[in-house]
N, C-alpha and C positions, 0 to 999 in steps of 0.2 A: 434442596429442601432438607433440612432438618429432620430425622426420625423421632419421632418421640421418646422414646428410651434413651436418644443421646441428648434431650433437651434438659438434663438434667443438672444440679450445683454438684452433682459427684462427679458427673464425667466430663464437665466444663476443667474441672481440679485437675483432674486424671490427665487432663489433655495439655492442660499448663507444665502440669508437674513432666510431663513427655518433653515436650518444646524447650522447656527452661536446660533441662540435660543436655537433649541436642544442641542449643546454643554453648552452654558452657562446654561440652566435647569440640565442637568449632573453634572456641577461642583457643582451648589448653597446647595446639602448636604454635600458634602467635605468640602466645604466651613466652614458651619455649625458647621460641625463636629471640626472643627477644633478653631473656635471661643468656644464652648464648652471646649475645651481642655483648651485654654486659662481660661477660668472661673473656673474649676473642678482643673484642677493639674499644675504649674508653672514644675514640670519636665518632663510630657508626653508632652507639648506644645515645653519647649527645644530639646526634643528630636525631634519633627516632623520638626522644625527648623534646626537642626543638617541636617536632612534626606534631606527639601529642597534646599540645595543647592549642590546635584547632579547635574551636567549636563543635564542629561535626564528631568529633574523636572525643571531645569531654562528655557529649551526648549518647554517644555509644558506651562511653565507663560507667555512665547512671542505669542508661539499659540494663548493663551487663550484672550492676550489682541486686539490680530488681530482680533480673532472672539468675541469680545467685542464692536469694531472700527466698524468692518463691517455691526454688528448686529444695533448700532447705525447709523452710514452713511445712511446703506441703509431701515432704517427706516423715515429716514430725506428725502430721495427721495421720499419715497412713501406718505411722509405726501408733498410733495412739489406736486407731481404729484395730488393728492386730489384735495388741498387749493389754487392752483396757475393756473394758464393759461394755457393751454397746448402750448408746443411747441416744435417743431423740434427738441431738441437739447436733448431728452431722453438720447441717446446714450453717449453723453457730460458727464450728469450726475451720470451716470453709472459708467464710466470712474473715475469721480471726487470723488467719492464715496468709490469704491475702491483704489484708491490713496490714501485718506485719511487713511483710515484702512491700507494700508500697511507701510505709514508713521509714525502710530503711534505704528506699531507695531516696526519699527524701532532704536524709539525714542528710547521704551522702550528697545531693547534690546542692543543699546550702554548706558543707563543708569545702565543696569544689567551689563554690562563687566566691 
């Protein structure tokens, strides 16, 4: 059950914006690793290139850029909630925030088809 004080569009944000971090600190040694690949061996880098473009792999690089988008967005809210005025329109930017992040996860994946 859901508490009421966490039933809210600020802490729904709050929670993404948590999640989205954790996922991208997850990816950034794969990442790594794979920059390494590049550096060390031109055949084990083709091959992990061969592997990426699974379906299941092109799926998770759309994920990844959504929760990239969101992790950014809704960083950008919280630094506006900081540095700026407060005003009624939280829920607005919440809204906007994730729009953004689903737009560009979008982007990216009619760029990828």
């Amino acid at each position: 059950m859901i508490r009421p004080h966490r039933n809210q569009p600020g802490y729904w944000a709050f929670l993404l914006h948590r999640i989205s971090g954790l996922g991208l600190a997850l990816f950034l040694p794969l990442h790594f690793l794979v920059l390494g690949l590049a550096i060390d061996n031109e055949a084990s880098l083709n091959e992990f290139l061969a592997w990426s473009e699974r379906p299941l792999v092109k799926l998770a690089e759309i994920v990844l850029v959504v929760l990239l988008a969101a992790h950014m967005t809704g960083g950008l809210r919280l630094l506006a909630i900081e540095f700026l005025p407060w005003r009624d329109n939280q829920k607005s930017l919440i809204a906007l925030s994730g729009g953004l992040a689903l737009g560009a996860g979008a982007l990216f994946a009619l760029n990828l088809l």
